[in-house]
C-alpha positions as CSV (number, residue, x, y, z in Angstrom):
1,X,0.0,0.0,0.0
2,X,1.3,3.5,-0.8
3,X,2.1,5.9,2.2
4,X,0.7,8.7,0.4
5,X,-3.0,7.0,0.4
6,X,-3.4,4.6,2.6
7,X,-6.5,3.5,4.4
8,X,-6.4,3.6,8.2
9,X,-8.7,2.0,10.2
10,X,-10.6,3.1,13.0
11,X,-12.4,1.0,15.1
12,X,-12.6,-1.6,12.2
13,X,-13.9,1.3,9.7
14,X,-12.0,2.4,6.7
15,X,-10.8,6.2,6.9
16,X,-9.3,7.5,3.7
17,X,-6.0,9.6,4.4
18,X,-3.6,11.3,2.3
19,X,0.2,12.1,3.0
20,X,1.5,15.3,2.2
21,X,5.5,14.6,2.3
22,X,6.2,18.2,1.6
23,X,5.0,19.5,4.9
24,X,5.4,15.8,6.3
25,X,1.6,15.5,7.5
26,X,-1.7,13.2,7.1
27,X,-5.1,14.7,6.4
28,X,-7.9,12.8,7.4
29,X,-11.3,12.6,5.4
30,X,-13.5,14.7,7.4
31,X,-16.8,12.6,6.2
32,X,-15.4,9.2,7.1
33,X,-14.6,10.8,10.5
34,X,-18.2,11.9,10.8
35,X,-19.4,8.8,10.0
36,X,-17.3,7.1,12.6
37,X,-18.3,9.4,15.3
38,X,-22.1,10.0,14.8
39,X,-22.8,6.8,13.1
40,X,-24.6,9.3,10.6
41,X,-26.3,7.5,8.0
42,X,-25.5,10.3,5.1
43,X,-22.0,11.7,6.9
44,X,-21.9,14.3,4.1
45,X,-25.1,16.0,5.0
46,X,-23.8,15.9,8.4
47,X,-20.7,17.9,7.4
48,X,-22.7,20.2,5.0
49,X,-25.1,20.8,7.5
50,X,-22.2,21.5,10.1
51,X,-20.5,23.7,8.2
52,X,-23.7,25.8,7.5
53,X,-24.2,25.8,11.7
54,X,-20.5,27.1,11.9
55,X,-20.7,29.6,9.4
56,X,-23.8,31.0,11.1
57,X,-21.5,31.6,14.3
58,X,-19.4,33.5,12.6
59,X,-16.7,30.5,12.3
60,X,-14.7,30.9,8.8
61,X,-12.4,28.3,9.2
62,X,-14.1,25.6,6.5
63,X,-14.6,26.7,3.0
64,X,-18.1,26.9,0.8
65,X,-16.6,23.7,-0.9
66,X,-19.5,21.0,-0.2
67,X,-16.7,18.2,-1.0
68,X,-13.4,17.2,-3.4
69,X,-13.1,13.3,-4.8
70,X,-11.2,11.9,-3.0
């Protein structure tokens, strides 16, 4: 398996990561986290719908991007 997209497992569920080597870190896919976490049965709504809360409150730290392909 390549380092730079391997699938981690949490709990025995599949969370897609990606290696950036240039700044030496993992990112995690936020909707297989939320899926994990709230056993959500559509994660991405979950996400949109938490980004919309945040927003709201004035947060800016997540983008108007709904989602990338992973």
């Amino acid at each position: 398996m390549k380092k730079d997209t391997a699938i981690k497992l949490f709990e025995s569920k599949k969370v897609r990561t990606a290696w950036d080597e240039e700044q030496e870190k993992w990112y995690f896919s936020i909707v297989d986290i939320i899926a994990i976490l709230t056993q959500s049965i559509d994660s991405n709504a979950y996400w949109r719908k938490l980004k919309q809360r945040l927003k709201e409150e004035g947060n800016e730290t997540v983008t108007n991007c709904h989602g990338l392909k992973y």
